[in-house]
N, C-alpha and C positions, 0 to 999 in steps of 0.2 A: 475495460478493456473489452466493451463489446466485442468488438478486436480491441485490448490495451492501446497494440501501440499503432491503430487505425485510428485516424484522428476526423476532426473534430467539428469540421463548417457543417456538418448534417447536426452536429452533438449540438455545438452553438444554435443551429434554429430548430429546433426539433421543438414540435408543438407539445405543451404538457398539456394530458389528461384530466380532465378533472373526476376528483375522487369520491368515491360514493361511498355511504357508509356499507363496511362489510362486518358483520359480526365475527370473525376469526372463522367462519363456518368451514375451513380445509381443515379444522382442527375438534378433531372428537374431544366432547369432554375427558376422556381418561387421558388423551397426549400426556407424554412422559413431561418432567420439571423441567423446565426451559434452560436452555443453558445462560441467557443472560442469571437467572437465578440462583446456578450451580458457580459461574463465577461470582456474582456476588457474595458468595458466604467466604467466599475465599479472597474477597479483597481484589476482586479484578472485573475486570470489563469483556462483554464478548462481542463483535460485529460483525460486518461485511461493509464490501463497497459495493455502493448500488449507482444504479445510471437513471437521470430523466427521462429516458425512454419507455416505450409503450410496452416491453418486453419486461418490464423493471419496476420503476416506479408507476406506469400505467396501466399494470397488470393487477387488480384489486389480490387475489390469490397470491402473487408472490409479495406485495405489500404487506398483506396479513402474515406473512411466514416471517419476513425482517422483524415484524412485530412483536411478534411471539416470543420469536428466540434471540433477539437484539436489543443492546443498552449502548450502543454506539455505531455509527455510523462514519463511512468516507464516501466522499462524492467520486464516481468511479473518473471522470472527466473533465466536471462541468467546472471546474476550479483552478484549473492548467490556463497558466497565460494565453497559450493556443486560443481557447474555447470564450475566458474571459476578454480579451481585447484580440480580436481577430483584427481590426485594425487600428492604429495608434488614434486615441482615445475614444474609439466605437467600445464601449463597457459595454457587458454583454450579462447580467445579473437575475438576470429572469429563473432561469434553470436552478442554479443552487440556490437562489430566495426557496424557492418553493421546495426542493430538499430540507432545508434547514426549518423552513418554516412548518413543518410535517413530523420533522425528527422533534424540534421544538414541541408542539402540541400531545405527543406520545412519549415524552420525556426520555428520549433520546437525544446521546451528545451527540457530536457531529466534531472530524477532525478535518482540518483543511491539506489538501495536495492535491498541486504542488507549489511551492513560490518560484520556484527554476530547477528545471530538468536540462539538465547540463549537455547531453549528446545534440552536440547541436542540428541534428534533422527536425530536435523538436524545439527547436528556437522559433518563436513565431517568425514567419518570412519576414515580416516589413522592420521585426527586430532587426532578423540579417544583414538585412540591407539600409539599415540608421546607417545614417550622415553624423555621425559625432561630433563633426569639427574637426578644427588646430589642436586641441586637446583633447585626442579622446578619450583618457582617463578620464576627466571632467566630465566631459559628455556622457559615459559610460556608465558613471557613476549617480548623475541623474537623471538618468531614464532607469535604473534600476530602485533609484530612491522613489520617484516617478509611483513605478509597480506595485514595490514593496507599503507603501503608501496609503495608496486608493484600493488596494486589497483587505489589508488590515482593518482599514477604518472603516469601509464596509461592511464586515464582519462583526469584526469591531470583539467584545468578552463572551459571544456565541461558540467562538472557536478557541478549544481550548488546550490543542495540542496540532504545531503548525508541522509540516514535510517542507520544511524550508528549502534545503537541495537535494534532487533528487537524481543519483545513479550519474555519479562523478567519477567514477574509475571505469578505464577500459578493460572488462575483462580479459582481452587476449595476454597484455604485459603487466597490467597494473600501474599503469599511466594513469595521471588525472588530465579529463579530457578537456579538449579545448572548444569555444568556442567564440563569437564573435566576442562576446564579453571578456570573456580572459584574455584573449587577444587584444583588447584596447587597455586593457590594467596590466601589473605589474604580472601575470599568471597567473595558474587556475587559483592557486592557493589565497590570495589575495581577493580577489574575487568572492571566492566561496566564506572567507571571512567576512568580508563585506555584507554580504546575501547574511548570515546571522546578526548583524550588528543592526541592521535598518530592522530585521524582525523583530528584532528584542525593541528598538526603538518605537516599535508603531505594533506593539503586542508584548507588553512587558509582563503581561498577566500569562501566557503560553508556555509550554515546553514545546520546545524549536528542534526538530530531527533532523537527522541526516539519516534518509533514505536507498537504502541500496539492495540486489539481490545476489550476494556472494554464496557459498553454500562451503557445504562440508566435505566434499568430495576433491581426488586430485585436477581434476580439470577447472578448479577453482583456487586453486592454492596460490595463485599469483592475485585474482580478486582481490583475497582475504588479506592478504599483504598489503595490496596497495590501499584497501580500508584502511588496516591498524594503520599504515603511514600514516595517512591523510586526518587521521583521529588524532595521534600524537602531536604533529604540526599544528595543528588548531587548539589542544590544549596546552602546547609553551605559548603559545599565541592569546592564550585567554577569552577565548572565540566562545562568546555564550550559547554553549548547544550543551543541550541538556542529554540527548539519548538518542540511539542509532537503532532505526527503524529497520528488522529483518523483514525484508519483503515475502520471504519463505515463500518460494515457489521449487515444491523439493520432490523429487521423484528422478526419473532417469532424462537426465537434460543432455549425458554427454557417453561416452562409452568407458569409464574410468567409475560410473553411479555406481555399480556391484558391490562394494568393499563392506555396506554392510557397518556393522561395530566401530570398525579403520573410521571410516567417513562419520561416525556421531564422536567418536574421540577427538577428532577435528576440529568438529564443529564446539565441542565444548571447550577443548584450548582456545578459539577464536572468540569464546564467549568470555573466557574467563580473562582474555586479553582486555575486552573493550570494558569489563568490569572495573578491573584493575585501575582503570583512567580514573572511575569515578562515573562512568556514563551511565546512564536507562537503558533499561532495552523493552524493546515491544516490537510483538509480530501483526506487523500493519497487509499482508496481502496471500493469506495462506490460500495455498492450491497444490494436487498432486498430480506430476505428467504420469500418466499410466502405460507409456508407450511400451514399454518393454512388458507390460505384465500380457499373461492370456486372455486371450479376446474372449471366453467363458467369464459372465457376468457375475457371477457367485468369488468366485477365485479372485475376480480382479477386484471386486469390492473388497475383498477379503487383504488384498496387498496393499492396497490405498489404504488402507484403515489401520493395519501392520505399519506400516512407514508414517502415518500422521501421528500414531501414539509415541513408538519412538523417539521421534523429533521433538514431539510436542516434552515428554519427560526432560529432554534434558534441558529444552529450554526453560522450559515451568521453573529445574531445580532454581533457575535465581532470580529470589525476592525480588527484584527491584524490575521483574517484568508485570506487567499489571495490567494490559491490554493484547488481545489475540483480535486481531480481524482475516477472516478470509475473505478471497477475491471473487466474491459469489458466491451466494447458498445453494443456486441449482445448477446442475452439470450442461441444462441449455444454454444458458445465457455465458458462460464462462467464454473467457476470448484464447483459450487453449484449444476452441472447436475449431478454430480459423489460423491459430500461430501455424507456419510453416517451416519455422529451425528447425522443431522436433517432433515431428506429426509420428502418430502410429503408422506404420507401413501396412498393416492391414485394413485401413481407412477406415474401420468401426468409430464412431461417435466416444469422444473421451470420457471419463467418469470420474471428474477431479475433484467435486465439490461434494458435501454433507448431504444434500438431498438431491436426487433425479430429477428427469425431466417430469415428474408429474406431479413433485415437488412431495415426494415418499420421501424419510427419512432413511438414508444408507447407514451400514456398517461404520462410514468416515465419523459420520456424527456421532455414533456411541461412543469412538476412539475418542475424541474432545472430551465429551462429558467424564468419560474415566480417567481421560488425562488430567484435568482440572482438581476432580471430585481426589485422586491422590495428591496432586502438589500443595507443597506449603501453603496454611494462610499467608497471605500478606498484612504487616502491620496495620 
């Protein structure tokens, strides 16, 4: 999300770096226990998504920082149909080879997203606009198998937990949303089964997500509904998805954020909902909007860090979360600097991630490590 949802033909050719050996040198010998190591004892995984760019993967310092404190990895971009086939069979593998192949050598996993991002602004154009045929189902169905396919096998047992669909409900009513693909099949519903069916097909080895950013607050309560629908649906359906991916992007998104307690009581009925199914959960994209807190940096790291532990305890309470990624480690790079739904009105630079712009470890970070270092082992 250099900008997340600023896309992609620069992402697509953006020339990679080549990497030079760095000894961890941003990291004094006394640096505190890393947090991939504090979720290790506890039977989990800690990451970020990180981007092929120079800002990113081609910054040696922020390289070593993923290092240090990561045992997992998501590609922030470079794995979105967008990016992978900008046009109908121009494969475009450059970028994530050399992510994986990085995470690979520093034994780091690496998860794949997305296989389909359902709003269709982010349908590849030349998807939009397929010629299907007399039958577009058929058609529909394989250029999806097509995707689902040459992705996979690419990849191939590298990747070992897929974002098969991603952010399928409109949050204004809790619709599932449409796009050309739905619109050539029987509905979204259909469709979005399909999209699991071909994964489990051509990645039988993965656990397959369903990706979304609902929250726990009331200006979400229609989100979180039309999630549990769309989860229930798919489980009479037998739709092999394994577990629903919190994007956690939590802080003050809407004017209804305030409630405080109200709002993680929510969130935890909504957790205990999709448990209930039988599903996984894992928080695949944590970051905090700080728009409402005070522009005094002490204070507002102080609220960011307040609201990450919270969130983080009650998601921790259930076993069967085993993976935490946030959406960047340092507050420059994060695509919160550039979102304009909910920019701070005092234009100050946002301070949503673990570590600063000069890659100093914040208050947010200590919040994780104590969040972790409390919750359950897992099996």
């Amino acid at each position: 999300m250099t900008t997340r949802r600023t896309m992609l033909g620069a992402l697509a050719g953006a020339a990679l770096l080549p990497i030079a050996f760095n000894p961890l040198q941003a990291f004094a010998a006394e640096a505190p226990e890393s947090l991939k190591d504090i979720a290790r004892r506890k039977g989990m995984r800690f990451g970020t998504a990180i981007s092929a760019g120079p800002n990113q993967f081609g910054d040696p310092a922020y390289r070593a920082l993923v290092e240090r404190e990561c045992n997992l990895i998501v590609a922030e971009n470079e794995m979105k149909w967008q990016a992978i086939e900008p046009a109908k069979g121009k494969l475009r593998y450059e970028a994530p080879d050399a992510l994986l192949k990085w995470a690979t050598d520093k034994g780091i996993a690496m998860r794949g997203h997305n296989l389909f991002w359902q709003d269709k602004k982010w349908v590849p154009a030349w998807v939009a606009n397929a010629d299907f045929g007399s039958d577009k189902r058929v058609g529909a169905e394989r250029l999806m198998r097509e995707h689902v396919r040459a992705e996979c096998e690419h990849f191939g047992k590298a990747i070992g937990s897929w974002d098969v669909v991603n952010e399928a409900i409109d949050p204004a009513d809790g619709a599932l949303r449409q796009n050309v693909l739905t619109q050539a099949m029987a509905g979204p519903v259909d469709q979005i089964d399909l999209a699991f069916r071909l994964a489990h097909e051509y990645a039988p080895h993965a656990q397959l997500v369903y990706n979304d950013y609902m929250r726990g607050d009331q200006g979400s309560a229609k989100h979180r509904a039309g999630v549990l629908r769309l989860l229930g649906e798919l489980k009479k359906r037998g739709t092999p998805i394994n577990a629903l991916g919190l994007q956690s992007h939590i802080g003050s998104w809407d004017e209804s954020s305030d409630r405080g307690k109200a709002d993680l009581l929510e969130w935890r009925k909504f957790l205990d909902e999709v448990s209930g199914m039988g599903y996984d959960l894992l928080i695949t994209e944590l970051d905090v909007n700080d728009r409402r807190l005070p522009a005094d940096i002490a204070k507002r790291d102080a609220g960011v860090a307040a609201a990450t532990r919270d969130y983080l305890d009650v998601c921790l309470s259930f076993p069967r979360l085993r993976d935490i990624l946030v959406w960047g480690m340092s507050d420059n790079i994060s695509w919160l600097q550039t979102w304009d739904e909910a920019p701070r009105k005092d234009g100050v630079p946002m301070r949503p991630c673990p570590y600063d712009a000069k890659l100093q470890a914040k208050p947010m970070r200590q919040a994780i490590a104590d969040a972790i270092n409390a919750a359950p082992a897992r099996a």
